[in-house]
C-alpha positions in Angstrom: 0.0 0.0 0.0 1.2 3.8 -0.7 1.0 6.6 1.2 -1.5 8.9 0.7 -0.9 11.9 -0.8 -0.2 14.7 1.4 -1.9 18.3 1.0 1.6 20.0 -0.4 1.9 17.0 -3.0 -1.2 17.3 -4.3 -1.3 21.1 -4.8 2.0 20.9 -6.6 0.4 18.0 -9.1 -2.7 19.7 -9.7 -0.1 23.4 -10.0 1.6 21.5 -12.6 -1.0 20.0 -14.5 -1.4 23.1 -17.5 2.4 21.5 -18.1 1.1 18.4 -19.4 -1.7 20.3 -21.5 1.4 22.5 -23.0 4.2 20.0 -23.2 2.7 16.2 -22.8 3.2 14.7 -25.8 6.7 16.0 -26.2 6.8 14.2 -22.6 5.2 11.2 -24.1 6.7 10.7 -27.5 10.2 10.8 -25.1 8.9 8.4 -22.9 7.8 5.8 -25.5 11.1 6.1 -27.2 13.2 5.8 -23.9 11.2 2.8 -22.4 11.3 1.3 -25.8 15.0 2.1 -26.1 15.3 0.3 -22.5 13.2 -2.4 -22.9 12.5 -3.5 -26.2 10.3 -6.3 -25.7 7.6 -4.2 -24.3 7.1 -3.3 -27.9 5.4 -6.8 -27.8 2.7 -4.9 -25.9 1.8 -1.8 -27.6 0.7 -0.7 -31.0 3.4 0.4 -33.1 0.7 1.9 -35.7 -0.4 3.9 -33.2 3.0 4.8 -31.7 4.2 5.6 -35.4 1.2 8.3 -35.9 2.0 9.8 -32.4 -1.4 9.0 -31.3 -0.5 6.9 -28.2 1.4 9.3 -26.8 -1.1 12.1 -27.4 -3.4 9.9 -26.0 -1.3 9.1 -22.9 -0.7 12.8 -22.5 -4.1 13.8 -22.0 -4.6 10.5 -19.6 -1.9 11.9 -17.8 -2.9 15.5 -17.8 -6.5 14.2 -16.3 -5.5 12.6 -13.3 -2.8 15.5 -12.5 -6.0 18.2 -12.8 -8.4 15.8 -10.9 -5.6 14.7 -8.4 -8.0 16.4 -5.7 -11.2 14.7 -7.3 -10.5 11.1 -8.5 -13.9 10.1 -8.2 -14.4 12.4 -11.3 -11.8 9.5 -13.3 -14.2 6.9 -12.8 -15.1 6.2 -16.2 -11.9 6.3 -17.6 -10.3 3.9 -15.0 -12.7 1.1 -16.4 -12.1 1.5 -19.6 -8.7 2.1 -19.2 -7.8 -1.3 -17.0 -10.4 -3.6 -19.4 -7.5 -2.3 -22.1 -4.6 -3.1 -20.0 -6.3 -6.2 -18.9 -7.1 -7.6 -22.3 -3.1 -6.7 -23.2 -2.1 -9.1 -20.2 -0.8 -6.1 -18.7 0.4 -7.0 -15.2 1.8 -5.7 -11.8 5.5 -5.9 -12.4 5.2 -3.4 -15.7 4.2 -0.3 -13.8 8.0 0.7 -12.2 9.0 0.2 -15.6 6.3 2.6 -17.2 6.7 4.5 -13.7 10.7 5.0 -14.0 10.7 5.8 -17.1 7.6 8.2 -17.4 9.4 10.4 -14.4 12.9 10.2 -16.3 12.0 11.8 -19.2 9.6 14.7 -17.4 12.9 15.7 -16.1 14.9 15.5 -19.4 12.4 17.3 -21.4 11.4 19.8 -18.6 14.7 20.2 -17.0 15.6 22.6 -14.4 11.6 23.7 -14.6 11.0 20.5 -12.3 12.4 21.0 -9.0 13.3 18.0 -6.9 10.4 18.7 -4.2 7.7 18.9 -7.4 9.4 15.8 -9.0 9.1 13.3 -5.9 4.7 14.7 -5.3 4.9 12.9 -8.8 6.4 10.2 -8.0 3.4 9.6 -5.2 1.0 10.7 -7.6 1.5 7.7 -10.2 2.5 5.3 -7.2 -1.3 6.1 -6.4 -2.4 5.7 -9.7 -0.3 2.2 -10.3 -2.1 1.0 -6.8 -5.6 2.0 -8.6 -5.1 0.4 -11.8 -3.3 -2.7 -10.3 -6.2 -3.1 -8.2 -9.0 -2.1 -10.7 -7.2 -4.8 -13.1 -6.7 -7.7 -10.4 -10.6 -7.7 -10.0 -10.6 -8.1 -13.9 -7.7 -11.1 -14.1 -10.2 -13.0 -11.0 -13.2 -13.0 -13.0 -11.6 -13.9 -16.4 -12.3 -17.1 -18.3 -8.8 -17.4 -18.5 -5.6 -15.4 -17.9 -2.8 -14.7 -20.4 -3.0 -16.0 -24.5 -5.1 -18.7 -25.0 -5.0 -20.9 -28.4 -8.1 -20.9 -30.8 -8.7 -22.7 -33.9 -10.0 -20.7 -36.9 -13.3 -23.2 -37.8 -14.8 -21.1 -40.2 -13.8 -17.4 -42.3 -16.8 -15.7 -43.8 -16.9 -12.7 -46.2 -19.1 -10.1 -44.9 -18.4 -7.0 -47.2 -16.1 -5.8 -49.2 -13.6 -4.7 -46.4 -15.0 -6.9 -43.3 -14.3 -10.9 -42.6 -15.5 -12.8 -39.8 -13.2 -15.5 -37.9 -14.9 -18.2 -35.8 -13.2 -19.1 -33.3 -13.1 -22.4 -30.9 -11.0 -23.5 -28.2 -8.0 -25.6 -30.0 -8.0 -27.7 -26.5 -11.4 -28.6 -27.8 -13.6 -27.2 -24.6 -16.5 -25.2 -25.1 -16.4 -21.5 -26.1 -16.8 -18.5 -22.6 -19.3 -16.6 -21.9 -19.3 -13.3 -22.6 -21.5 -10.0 -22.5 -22.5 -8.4 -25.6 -20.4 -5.5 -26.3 -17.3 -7.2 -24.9 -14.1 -7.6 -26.7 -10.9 -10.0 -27.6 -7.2 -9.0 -28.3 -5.8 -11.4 -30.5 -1.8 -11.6 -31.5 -0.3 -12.2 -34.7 3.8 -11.7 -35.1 4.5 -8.8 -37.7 7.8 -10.1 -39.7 8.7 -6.7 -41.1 8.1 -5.6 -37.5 10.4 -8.0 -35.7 7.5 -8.0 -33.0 4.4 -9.5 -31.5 1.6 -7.4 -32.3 -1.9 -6.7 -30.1 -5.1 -6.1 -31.5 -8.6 -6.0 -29.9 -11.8 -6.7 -31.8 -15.3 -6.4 -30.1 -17.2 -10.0 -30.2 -19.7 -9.8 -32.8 -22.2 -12.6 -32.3 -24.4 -13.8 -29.3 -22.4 -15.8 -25.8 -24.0 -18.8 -27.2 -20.1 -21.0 -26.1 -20.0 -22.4 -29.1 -17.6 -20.4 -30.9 -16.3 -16.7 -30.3 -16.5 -14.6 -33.7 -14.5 -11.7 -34.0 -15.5 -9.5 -37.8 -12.2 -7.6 -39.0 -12.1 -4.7 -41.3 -9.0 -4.9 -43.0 -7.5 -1.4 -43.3 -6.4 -0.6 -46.5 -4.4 3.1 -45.6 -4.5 5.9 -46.7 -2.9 9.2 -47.3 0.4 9.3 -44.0 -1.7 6.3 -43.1 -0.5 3.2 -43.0 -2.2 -0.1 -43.7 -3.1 -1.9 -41.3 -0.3 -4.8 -40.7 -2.4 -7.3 -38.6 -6.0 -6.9 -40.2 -3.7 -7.6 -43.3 -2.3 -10.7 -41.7 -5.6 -12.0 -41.0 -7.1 -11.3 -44.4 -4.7 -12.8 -46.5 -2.5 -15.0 -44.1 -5.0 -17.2 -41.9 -7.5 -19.6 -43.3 -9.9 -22.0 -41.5 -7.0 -24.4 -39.2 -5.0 -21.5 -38.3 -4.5 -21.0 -34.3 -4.5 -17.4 -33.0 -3.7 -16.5 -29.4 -6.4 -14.6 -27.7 -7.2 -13.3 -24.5 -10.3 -13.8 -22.6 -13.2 -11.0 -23.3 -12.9 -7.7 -21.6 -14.5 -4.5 -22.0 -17.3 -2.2 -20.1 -19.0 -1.0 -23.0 -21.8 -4.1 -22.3 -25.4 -4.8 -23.0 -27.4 -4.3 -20.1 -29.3 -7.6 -19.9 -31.6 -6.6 -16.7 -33.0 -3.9 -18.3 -36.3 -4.1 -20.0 -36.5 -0.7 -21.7 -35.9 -0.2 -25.5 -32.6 -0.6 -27.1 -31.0 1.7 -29.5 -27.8 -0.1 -31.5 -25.9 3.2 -33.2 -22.7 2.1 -35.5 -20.4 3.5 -38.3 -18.3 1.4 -40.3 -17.1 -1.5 -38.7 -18.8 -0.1 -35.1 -21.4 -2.3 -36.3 -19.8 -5.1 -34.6 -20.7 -5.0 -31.1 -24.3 -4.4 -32.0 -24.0 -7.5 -34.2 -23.5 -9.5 -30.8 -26.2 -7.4 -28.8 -29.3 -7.8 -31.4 -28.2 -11.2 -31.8 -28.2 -11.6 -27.9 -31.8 -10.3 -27.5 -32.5 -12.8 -30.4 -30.7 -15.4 -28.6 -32.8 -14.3 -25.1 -36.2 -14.3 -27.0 -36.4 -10.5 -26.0 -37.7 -10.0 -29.2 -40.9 -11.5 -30.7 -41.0 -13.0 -33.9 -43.9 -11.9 -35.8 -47.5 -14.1 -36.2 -49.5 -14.4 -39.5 -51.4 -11.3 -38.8 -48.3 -8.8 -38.3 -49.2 -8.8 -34.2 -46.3 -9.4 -31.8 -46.5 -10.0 -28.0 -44.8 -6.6 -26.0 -41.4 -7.3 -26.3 -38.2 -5.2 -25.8 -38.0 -2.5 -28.6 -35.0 -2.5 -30.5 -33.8 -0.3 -33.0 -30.6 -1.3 -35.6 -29.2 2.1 -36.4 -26.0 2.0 -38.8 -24.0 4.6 -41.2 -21.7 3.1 -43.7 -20.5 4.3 -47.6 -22.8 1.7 -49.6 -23.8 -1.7 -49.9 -20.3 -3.1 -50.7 -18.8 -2.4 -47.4 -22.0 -2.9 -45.4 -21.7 -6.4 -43.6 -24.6 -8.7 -42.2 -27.1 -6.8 -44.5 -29.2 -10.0 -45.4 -28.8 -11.1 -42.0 -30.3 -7.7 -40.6 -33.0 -7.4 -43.3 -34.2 -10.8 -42.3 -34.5 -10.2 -38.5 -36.4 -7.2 -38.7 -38.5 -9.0 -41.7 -39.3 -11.5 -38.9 -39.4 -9.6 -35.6 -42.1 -6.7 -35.0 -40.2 -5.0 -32.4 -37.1 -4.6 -34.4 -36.9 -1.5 -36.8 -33.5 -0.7 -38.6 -32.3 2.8 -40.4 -29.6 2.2 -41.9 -28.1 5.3 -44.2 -25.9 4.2 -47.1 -23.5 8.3 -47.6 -22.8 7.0 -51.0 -25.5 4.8 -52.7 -24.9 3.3 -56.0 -27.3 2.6 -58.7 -26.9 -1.0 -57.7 -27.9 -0.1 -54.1 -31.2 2.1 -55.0 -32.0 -0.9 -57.2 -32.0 -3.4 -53.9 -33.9 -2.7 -50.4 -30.8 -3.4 -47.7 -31.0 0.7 -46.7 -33.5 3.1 -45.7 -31.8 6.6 -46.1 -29.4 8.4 -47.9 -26.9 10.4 -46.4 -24.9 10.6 -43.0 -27.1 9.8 -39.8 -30.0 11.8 -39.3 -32.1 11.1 -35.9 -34.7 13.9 -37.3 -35.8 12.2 -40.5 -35.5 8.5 -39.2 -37.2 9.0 -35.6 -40.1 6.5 -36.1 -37.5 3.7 -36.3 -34.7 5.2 -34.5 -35.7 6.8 -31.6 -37.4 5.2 -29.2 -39.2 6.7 -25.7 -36.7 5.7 -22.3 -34.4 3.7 -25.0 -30.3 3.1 -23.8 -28.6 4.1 -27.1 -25.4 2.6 -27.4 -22.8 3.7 -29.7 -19.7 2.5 -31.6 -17.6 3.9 -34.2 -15.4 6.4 -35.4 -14.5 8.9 -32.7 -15.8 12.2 -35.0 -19.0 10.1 -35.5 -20.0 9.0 -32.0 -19.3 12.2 -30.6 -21.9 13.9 -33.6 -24.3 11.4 -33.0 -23.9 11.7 -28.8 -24.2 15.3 -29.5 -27.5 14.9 -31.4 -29.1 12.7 -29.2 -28.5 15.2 -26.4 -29.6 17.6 -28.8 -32.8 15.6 -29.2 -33.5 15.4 -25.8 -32.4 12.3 -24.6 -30.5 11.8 -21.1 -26.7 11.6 -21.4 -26.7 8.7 -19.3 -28.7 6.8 -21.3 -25.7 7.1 -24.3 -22.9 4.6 -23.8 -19.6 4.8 -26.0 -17.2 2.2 -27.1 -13.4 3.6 -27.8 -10.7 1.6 -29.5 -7.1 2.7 -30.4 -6.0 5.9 -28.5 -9.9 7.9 -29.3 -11.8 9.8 -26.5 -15.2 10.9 -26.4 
């Protein structure tokens, strides 16, 4: 256990936080290079897309520059720790790598600041992420005792399905041949694939995108192609072209707090962009699963079921995965509406019936299907795009609290 913080070492954090809003990445870009330069097989653990775009240290900086301003409030960092530690947890992040972070962090606040950091400001630091290590160690140990499993675990690809023109889905079982965990819609895997031209390991997480049904997990990859100062992306890549039905992949049990809530019996609102579509994939499928929704009679009369509406943005119908699958279930189920908006819809695509609007999402013109009275909206995509459509919900009148986010990569909403 640490110390707490005294009254002196908290006012010089919280004095110095406007440092971390002026200088924190150059803080951060140092630190990644130096811990890197130190240890190099932590690289195993972190993103090197991200770390070559600079956005994990810009995301780190403003983590950092949080907690320093809140040092007095850290109730007010609730939210973040749980996201946060369901991260670290799903990396197999562990106790022993926080002096490491923790030394190194400190050493290069002094080699970029310099003589600006005296030694009495330097050591209320110190405390100050001692404190934060003892959260996050804690917050994560409660994660790693109610895993299915701790560390990588081997999974057999049993079957790799074309969804669009950009997404796959992998089926995954247990290669010790044991049933498939439980999970809670929303959750996610990381899965590890070596990158050759990297010389390293490589993390990445992908949200589970069909019901906890333990038969298989299924994770639904959008291989990223690049684009301008944007690299492809090297492990979707991998898994597109390099593993077929047989393969094993390592993956870590499902983590995440962007979940479902399953004791609730108010509407549902699934928002998605792009690929965001995934964990919603795994919720409706869930409520299918749960016979929350009610499949319609001959005479177009369902029993009162739980509401749900299937919101999703994408370009057109060539990137727009499960189309016949959604198309069917709202066909079939009375208390299921869908508005999906295609932004750039072919001829092909005006010719078919797999979309409902044209155009990015507008809750104004598709409010009969996709707003729905008391509803939990949950959203997942793009950062720019769930903060526009939190922002027009709000807008709309609907209670912040009843809009939950998902964040991958180094995003904040």
């Amino acid at each position: 256990m640490t110390s707490p913080l005294t009254a002196d070492q908290i006012a010089r954090v919280k004095a110095t936080a406007p440092v971390f809003a002026e200088h924190g990445a150059t803080i951060t870009k140092h630190f990644y290079r130096r811990m890197f330069a130190n240890r190099p097989e932590l690289r195993n653990l972190f993103n090197q897309t991200h770390q070559a775009s600079g956005s994990q240290a810009d995301t780190l900086a403003h983590a950092v520059y949080a907690y320093a301003a809140n040092i007095d409030n850290l109730g007010a960092l609730g939210s973040a720790v749980g996201r946060i530690s369901n991260k670290h947890a799903s990396l197999n992040i562990r106790p022993e790598h926080y002096p490491i972070v923790g030394e190194n962090l400190l050493a290069s606040v002094v080699e970029v600041l310099g003589d600006a950091v005296d030694d009495a400001t330097l050591q209320a630091w110190r405390a100050a992420y001692a404190q934060l290590a003892q959260i996050m160690i804690g917050a994560e140990a409660k994660l790693y005792e109610q895993a299915s499993w701790t560390g990588y675990r081997p999974f057999v690809v049993a079957r790799k399905e074309i969804e669009s023109d950009e997404i796959t889905s992998f089926y995954l079982t247990p290669a010790d041949g044991g049933a498939a965990c439980r999970f809670v819609p929303g959750q996610f895997v990381t899965v590890k694939r070596h990158v050759g031209e990297l010389g390293v390991d490589q993390p990445r997480q992908y949200s589970l995108s069909d019901a906890p049904h333990g038969q298989w997990l299924r994770i639904s990859v959008k291989r990223e192609a690049g684009k301008v100062d944007v690299p492809a992306g090297c492990v979707s890549t991998l898994l597109h072209e390099g593993v077929e039905v047989g393969a094993i992949l390592d993956v870590t049990a499902p983590m995440g707090d962007f979940r479902l809530d399953l004791d609730k019996s108010t509407p549902v609102v699934l928002v998605s962009g792009g690929v965001g579509i995934t964990p919603m994939m795994s919720m409706l499928s869930t409520l299918l699963a749960n016979g929350e929704t009610a499949e319609t009679g001959e005479t177009g009369e369902t029993s009162s079921k739980r509401r749900v509406a299937f919101v999703h943005a994408c370009r057109n119908g060539r990137v727009h995965a499960f189309k016949r699958w959604l198309a069917d279930v709202v066909a079939r189920h009375a208390n299921v509406s869908r508005a999906v908006f295609y932004e750039e819809a072919s001829e092909a695509d005006r010719q078919g019936v797999d979309y409902d609007f044209t155009g990015r999402i507008d809750f104004s013109s598709s409010a009969k299907a996709a707003l729905l009275p008391d509803a939990d909206y949950y959203l997942c995509g793009p950062v720019p795009f769930m903060q526009q459509q939190r922002e027009s919900l709000i807008a709309l009148g609907v209670d912040a609290a009843r809009i939950h986010t998902e964040v991958f990569g180094s995003g904040t909403i």
